[in-house]
PyMOL CGO cylinders between C-alpha atoms (Angstrom):
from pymol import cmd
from pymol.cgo import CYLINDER

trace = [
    CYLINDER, -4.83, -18.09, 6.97, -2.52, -17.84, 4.15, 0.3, 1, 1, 1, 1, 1, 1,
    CYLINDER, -2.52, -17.84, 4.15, -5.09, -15.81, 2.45, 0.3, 1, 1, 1, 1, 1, 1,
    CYLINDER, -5.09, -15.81, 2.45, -4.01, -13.37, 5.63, 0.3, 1, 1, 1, 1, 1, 1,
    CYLINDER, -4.01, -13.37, 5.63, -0.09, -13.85, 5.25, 0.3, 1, 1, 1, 1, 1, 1,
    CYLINDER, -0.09, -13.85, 5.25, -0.15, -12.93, 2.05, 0.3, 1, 1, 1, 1, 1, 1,
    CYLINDER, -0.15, -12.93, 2.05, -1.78, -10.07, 2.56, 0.3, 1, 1, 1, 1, 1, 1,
    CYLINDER, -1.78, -10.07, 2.56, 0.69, -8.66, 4.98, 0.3, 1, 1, 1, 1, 1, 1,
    CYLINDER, 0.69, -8.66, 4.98, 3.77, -9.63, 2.53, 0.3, 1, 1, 1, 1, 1, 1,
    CYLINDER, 3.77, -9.63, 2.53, 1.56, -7.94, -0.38, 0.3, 1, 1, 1, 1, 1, 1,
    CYLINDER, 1.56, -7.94, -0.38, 1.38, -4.82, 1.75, 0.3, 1, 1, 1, 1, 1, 1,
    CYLINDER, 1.38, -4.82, 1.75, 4.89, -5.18, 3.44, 0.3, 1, 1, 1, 1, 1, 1,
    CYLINDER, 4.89, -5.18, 3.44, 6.19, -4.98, -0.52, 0.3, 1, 1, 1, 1, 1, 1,
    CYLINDER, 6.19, -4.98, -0.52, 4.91, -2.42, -1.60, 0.3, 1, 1, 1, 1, 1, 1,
    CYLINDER, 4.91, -2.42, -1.60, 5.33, -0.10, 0.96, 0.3, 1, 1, 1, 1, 1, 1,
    CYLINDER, 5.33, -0.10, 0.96, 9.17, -1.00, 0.79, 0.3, 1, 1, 1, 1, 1, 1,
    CYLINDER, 9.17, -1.00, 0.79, 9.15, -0.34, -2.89, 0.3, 1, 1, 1, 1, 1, 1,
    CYLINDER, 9.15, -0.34, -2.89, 7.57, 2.83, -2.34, 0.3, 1, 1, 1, 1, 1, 1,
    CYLINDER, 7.57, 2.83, -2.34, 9.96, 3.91, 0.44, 0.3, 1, 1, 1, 1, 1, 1,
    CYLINDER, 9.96, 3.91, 0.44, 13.28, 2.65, -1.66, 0.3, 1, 1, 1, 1, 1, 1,
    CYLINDER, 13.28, 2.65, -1.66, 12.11, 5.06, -4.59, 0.3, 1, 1, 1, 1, 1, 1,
    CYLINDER, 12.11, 5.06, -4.59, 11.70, 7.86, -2.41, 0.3, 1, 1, 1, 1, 1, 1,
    CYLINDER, 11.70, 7.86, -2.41, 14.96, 7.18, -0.87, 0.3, 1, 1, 1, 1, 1, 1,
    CYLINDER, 14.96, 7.18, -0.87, 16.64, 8.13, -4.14, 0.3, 1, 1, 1, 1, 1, 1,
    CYLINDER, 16.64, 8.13, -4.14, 15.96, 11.44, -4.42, 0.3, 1, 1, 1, 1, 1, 1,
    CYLINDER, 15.96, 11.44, -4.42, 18.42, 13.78, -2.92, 0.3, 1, 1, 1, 1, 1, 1,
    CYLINDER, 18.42, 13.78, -2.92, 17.98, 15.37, 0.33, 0.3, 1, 1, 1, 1, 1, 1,
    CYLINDER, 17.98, 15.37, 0.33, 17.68, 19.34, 0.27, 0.3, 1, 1, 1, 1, 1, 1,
    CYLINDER, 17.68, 19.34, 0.27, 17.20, 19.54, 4.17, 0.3, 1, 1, 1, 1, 1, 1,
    CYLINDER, 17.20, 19.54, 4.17, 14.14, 21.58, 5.28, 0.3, 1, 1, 1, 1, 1, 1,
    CYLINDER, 14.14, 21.58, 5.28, 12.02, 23.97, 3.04, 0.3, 1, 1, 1, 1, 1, 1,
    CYLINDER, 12.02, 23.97, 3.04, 9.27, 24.70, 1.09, 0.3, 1, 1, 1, 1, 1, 1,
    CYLINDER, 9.27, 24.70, 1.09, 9.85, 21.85, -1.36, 0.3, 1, 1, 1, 1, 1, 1,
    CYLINDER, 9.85, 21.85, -1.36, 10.84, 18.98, 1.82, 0.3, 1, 1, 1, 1, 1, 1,
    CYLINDER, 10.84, 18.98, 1.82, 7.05, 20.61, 3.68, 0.3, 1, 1, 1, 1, 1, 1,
    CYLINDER, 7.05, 20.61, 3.68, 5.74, 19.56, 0.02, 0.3, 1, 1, 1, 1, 1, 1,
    CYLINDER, 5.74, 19.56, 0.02, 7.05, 16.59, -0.25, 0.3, 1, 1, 1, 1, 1, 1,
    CYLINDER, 7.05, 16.59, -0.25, 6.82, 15.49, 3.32, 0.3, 1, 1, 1, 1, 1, 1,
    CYLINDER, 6.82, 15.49, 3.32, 3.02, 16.03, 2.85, 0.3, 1, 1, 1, 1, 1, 1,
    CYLINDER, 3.02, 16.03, 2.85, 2.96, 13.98, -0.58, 0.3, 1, 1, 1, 1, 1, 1,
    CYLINDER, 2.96, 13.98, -0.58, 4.51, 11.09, 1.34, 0.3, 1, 1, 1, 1, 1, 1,
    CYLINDER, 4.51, 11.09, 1.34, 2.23, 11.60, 4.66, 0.3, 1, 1, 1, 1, 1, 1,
    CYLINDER, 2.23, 11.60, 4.66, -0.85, 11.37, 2.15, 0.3, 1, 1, 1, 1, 1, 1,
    CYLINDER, -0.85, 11.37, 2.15, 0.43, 8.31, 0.02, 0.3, 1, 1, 1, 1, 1, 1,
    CYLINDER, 0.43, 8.31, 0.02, 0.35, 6.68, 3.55, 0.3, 1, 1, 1, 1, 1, 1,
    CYLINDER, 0.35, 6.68, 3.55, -2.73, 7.65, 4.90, 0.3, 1, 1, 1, 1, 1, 1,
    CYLINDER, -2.73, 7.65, 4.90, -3.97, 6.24, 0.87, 0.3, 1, 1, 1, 1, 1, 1,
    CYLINDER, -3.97, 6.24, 0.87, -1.89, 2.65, 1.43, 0.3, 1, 1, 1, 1, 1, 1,
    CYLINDER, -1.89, 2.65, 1.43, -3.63, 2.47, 5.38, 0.3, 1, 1, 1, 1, 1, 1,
    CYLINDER, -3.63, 2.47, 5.38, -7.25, 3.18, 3.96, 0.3, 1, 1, 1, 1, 1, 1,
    CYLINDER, -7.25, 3.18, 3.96, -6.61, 0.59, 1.72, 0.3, 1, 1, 1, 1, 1, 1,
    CYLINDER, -6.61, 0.59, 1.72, -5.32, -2.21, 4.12, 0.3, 1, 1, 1, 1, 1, 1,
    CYLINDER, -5.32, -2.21, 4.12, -8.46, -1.12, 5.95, 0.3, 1, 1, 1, 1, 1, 1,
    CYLINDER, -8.46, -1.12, 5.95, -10.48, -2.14, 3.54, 0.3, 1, 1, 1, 1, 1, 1,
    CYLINDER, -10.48, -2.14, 3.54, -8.77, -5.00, 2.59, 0.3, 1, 1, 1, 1, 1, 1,
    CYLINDER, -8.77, -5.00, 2.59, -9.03, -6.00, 6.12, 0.3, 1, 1, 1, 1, 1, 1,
    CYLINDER, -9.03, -6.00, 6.12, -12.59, -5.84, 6.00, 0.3, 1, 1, 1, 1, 1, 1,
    CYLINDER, -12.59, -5.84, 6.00, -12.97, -7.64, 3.07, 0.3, 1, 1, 1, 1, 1, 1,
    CYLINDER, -12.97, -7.64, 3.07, -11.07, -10.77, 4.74, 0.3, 1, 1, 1, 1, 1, 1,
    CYLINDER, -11.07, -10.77, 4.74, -12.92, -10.30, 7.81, 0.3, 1, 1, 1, 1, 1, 1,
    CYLINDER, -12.92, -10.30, 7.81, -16.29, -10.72, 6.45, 0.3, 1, 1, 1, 1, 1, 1,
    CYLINDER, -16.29, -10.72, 6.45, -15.31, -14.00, 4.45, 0.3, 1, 1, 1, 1, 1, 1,
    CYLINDER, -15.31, -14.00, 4.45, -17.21, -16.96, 4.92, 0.3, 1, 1, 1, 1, 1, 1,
    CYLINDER, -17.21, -16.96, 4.92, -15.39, -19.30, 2.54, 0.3, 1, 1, 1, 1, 1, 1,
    CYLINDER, -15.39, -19.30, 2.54, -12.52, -19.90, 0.25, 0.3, 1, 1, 1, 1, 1, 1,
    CYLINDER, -12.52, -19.90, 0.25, -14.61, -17.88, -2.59, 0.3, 1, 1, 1, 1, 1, 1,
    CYLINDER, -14.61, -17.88, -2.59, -15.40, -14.88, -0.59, 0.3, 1, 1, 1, 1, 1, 1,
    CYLINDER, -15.40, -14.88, -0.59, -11.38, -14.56, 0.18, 0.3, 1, 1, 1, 1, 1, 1,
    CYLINDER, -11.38, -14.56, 0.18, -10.95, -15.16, -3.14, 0.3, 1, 1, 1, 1, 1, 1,
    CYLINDER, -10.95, -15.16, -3.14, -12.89, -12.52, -4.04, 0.3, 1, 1, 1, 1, 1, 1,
    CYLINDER, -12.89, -12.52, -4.04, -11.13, -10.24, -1.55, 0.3, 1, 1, 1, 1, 1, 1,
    CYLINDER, -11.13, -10.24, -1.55, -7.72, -10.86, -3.35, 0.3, 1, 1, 1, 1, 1, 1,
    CYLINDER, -7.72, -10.86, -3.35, -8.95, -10.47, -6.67, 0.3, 1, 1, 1, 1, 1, 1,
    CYLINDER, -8.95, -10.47, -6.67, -10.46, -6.94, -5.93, 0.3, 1, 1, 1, 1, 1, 1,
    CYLINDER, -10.46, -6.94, -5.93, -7.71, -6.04, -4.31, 0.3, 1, 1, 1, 1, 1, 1,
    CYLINDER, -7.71, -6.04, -4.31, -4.98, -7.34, -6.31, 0.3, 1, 1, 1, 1, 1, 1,
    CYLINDER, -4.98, -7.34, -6.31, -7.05, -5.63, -9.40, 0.3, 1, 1, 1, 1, 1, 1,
    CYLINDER, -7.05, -5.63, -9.40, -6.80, -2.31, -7.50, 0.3, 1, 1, 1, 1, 1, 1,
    CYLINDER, -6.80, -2.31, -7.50, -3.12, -2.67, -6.79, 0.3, 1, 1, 1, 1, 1, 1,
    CYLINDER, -3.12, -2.67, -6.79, -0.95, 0.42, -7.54, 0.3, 1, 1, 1, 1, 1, 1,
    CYLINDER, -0.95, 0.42, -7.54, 1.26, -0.63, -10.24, 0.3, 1, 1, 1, 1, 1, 1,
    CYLINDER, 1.26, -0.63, -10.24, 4.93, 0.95, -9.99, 0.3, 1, 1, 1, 1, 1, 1,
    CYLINDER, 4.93, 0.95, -9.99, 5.40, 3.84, -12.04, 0.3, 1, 1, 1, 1, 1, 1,
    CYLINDER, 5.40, 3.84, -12.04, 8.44, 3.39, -14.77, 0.3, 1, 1, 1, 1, 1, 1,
    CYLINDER, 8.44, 3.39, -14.77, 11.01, 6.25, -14.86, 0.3, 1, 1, 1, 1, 1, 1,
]
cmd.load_cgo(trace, "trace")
């Protein structure tokens, strides 16, 4: 069960990271380059879903402490590390 909580937090983190450094960028209002990056941030989503999917999955089909282990090392290995600026 906390294997499961900490999941969500994990997920809950870095999709608030994510959306406070897209916040910072100033707003032009509608255009070419909002359509662009309106369908950068649509795919970045769909990426961080397919992920949690399979994430998911991997807890799901646990049968023991090791297997969820397993799940959070693969996963925490796979991580997208925040890009410096």
């Amino acid at each position: 069960m906390k294997m499961v909580i900490f999941a969500a937090v994990a997920s809950m983190l870095m999709a608030s990271s994510t959306f406070a450094a897209e916040s910072t960028q100033p707003s032009k209002g509608p255009g070419p380059n909002f359509e662009q990056f309106k369908s950068e941030v649509l795919t970045r989503i769909d990426a961080r879903i397919a992920r949690n999917q399979e994430e998911k999955t991997c807890v799901q089909a646990a049968k023991n402490h090791e297997d969820l282990k397993a799940c959070r090392d693969k996963f925490m290995a796979e991580a997208p590390r925040p890009q410096k600026k």
